[in-house]
Backbone bond lengths (Angstrom), bond angles and torsions (degrees), N, CA, C in turn:
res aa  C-N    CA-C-N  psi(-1)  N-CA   C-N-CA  omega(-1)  CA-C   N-CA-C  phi
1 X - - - 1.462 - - 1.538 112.02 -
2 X 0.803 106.08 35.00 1.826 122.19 -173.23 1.604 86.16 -71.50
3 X 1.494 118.63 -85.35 1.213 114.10 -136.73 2.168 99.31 -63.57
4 X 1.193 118.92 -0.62 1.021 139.30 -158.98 1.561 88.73 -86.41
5 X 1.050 107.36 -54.55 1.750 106.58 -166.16 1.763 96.70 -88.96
6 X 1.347 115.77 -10.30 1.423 98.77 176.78 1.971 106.44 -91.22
7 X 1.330 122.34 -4.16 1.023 129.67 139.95 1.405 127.76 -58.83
8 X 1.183 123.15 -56.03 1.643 118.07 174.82 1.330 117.29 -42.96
9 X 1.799 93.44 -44.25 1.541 104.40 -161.70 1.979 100.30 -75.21
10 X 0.695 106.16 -39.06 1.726 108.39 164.79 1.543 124.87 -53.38
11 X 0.970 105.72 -30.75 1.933 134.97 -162.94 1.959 84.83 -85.91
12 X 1.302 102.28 -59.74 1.713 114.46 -172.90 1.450 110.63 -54.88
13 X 1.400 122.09 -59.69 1.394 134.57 176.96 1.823 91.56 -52.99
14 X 1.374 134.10 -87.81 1.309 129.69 -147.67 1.643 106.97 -68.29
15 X 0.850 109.02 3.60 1.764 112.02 178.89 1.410 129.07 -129.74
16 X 1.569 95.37 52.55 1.544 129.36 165.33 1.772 109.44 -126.35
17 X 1.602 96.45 126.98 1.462 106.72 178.66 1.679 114.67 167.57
18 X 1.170 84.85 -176.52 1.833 82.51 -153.71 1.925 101.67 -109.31
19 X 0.795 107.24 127.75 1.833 105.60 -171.33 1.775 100.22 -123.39
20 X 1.178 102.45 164.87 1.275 128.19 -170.52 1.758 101.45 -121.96
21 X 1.400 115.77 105.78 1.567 104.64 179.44 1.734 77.82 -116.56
22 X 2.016 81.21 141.01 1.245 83.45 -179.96 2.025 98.58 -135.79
23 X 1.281 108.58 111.35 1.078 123.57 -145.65 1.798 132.12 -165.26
24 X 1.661 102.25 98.34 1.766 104.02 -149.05 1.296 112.47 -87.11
25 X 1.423 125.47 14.85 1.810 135.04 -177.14 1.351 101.87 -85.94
26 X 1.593 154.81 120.45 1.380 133.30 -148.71 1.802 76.81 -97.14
27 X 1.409 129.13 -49.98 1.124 122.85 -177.84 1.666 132.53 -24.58
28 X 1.447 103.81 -49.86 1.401 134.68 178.78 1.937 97.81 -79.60
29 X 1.259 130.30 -56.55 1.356 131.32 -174.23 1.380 95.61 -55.15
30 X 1.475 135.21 -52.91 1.624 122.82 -171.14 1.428 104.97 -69.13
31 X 1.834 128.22 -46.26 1.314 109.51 168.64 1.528 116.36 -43.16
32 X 1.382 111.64 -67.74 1.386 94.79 -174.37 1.553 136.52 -65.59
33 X 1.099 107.61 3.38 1.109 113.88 -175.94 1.863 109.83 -99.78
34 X 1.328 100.49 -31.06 1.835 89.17 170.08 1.380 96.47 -91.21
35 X 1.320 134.39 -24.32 1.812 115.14 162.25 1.437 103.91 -25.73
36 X 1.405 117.83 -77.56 1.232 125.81 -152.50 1.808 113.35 -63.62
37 X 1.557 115.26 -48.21 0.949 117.93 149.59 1.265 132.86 -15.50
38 X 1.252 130.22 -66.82 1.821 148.51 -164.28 1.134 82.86 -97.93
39 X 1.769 152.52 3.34 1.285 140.46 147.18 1.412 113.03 -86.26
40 X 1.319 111.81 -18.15 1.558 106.74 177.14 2.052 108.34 82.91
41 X 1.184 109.05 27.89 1.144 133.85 159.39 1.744 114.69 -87.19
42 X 1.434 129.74 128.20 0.958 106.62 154.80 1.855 109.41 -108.23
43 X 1.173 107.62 170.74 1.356 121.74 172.73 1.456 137.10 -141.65
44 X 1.638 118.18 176.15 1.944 97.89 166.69 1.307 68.61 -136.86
45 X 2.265 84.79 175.87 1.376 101.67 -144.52 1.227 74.14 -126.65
46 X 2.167 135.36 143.89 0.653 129.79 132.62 2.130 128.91 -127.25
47 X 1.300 98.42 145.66 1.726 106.36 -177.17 1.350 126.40 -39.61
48 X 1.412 116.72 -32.53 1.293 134.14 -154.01 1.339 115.54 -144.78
49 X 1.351 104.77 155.21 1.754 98.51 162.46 1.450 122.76 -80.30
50 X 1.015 122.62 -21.68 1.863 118.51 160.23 1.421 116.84 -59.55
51 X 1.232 115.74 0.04 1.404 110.43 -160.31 1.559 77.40 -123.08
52 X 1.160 135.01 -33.01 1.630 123.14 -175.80 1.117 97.90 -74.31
53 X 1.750 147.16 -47.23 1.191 134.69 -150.42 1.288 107.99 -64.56
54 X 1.503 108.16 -33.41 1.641 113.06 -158.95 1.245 94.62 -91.98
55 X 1.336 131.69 -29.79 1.739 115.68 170.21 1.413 118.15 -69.53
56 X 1.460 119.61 -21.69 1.563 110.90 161.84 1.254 105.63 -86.11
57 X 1.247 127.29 -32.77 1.820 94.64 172.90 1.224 129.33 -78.89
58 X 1.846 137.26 17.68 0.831 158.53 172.91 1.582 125.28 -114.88
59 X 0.897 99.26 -34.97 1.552 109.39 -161.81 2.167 92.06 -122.16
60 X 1.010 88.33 154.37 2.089 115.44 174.09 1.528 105.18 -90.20
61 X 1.334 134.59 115.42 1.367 126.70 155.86 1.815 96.90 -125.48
62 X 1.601 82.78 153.69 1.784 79.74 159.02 1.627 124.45 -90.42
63 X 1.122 122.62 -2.47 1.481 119.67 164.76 2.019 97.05 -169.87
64 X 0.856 102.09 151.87 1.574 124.68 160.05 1.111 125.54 -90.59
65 X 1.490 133.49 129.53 1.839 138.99 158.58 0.878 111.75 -89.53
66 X 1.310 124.54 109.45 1.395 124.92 178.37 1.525 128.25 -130.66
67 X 1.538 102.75 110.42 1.297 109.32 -158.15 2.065 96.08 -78.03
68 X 1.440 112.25 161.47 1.065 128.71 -147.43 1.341 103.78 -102.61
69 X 1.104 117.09 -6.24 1.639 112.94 -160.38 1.673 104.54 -141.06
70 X 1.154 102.78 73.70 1.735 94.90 -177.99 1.637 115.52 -135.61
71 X 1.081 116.03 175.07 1.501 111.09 -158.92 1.673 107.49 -78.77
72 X 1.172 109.05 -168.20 1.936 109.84 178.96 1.542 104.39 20.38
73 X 1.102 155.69 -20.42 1.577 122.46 157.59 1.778 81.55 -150.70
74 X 1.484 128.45 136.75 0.915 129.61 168.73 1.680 101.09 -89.24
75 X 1.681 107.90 150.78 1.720 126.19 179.47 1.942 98.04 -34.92
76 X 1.372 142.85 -71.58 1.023 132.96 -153.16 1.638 95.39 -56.50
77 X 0.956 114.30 -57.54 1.891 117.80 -174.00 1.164 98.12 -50.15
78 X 1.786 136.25 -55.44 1.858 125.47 -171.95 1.558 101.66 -54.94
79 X 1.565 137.99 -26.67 1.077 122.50 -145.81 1.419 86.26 -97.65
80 X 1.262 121.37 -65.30 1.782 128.66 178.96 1.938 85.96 -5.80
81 X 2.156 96.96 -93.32 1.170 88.12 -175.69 1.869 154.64 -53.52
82 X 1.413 93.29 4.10 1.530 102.86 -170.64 1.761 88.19 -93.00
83 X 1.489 122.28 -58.85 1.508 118.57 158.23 1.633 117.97 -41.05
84 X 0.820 115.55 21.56 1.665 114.26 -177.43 1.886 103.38 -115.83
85 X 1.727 103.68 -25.64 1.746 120.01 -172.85 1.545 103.26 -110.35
86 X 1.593 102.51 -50.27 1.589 126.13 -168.03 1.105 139.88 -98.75
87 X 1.554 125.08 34.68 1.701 118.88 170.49 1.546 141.98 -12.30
88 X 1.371 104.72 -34.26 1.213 117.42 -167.64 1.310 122.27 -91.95
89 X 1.568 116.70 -44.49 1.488 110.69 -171.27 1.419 109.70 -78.39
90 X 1.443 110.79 171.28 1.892 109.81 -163.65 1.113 84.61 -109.77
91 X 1.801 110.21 137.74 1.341 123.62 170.08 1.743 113.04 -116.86
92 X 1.132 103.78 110.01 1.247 121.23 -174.77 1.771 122.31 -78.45
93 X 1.491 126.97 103.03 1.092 119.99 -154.38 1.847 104.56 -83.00
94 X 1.280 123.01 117.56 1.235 102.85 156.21 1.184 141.87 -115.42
95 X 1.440 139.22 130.71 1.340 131.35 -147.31 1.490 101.84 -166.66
96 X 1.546 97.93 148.31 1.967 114.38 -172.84 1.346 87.66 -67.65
97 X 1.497 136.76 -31.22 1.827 117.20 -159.26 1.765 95.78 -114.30
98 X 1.685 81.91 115.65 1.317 126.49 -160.94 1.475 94.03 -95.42
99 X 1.228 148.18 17.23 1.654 160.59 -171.67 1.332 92.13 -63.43
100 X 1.324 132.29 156.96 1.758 136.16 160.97 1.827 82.23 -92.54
101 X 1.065 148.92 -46.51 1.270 108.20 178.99 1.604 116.80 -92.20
102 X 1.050 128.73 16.23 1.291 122.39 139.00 1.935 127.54 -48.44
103 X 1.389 94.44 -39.47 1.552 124.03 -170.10 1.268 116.56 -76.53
104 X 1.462 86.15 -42.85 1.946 104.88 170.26 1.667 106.60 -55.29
105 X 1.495 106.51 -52.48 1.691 106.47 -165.50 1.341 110.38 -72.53
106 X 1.373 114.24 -23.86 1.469 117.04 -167.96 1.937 107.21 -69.55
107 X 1.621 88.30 -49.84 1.957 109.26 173.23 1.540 93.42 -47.62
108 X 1.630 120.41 -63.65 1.440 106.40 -167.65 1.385 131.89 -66.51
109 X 1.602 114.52 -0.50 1.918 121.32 -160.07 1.659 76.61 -95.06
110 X 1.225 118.52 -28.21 1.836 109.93 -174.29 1.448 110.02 135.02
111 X 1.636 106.35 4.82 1.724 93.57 -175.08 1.805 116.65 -94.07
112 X 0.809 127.99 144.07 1.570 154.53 -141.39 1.552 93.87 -70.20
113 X 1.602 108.02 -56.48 1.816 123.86 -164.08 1.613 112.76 -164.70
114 X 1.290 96.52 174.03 1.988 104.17 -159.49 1.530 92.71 -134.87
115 X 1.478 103.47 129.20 1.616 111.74 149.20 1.379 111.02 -131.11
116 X 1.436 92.49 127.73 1.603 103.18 -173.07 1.411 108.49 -83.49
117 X 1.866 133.48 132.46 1.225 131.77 140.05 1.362 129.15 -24.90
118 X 1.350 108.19 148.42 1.528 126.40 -51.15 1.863 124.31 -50.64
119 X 1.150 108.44 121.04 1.730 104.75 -176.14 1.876 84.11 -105.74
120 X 1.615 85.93 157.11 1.173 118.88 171.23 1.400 128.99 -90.16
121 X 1.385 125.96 160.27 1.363 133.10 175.30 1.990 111.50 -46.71
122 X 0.970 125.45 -41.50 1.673 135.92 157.54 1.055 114.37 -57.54
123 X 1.443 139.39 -56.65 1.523 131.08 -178.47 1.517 104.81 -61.75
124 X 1.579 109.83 -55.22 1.763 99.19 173.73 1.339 112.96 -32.00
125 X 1.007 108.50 -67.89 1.447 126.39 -157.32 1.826 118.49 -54.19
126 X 1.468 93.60 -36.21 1.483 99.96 166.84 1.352 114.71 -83.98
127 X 1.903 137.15 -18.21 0.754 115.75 165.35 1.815 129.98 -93.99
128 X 1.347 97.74 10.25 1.500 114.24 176.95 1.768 106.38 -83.88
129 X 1.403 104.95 -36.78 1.233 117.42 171.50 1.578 108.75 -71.43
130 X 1.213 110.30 -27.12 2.264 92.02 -171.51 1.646 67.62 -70.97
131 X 1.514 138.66 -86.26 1.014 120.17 -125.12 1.422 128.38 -86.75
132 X 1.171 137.93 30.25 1.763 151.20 -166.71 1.437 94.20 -126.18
């Protein structure tokens, strides 16, 4: 199991970093938030999409979660404006409507990738890994 643990140990190194979940369900914010935790991610937590724009234009993350449906600026509107400052960082849409054209609109407002509600401790994890 060598080459097995020289995977982990690769998996361990690239899957440290700091994320921005931005996400107003408190239910869903504590899942995701000890996801990331017991990944050894740290993060901040914000309610809204007005409250995400201004933490990416202030603050460094390596990618954002950004759920789609939230009050005072819903996720497609934070991304427009975060793509208006921010090209680069990956904004990760997350949302209960799991539709391929849900997925479509989210890809087209500017966001990077989609995890549909409820995702698990493994899907995070593989998508923290495409992007770090």
């Amino acid at each position: 199991t060598v080459i097995h643990s020289a995977n982990e140990a690769i998996e361990a190194v690239l899957a440290q970093g700091h994320v921005l979940v931005a996400e107003d369900h408190p239910v869903n914010q504590k899942l995701v938030t000890h996801f990331l935790s017991k990944l050894g991610w740290t993060y901040d937590l914000v309610g809204n999409g007005l409250e995400a724009v201004e933490c990416v234009r202030n603050n460094t993350y390596n990618l954002v979660l950004m759920d789609v449906q939230m009050p005072k600026m819903d996720g497609l509107e934070a991304t427009v404006k975060i793509r208006a400052f921010n090209q680069q960082i990956p904004i990760i849409a997350i949302t209960a409507h799991a539709l391929e054209n849900e997925k479509i609109k989210c890809l087209g407002m500017g966001m990077n990738d989609f995890l549909s509600k409820p995702f698990d401790l493994a899907a995070l994890k593989k998508m923290l890994l495409k992007y770090s």
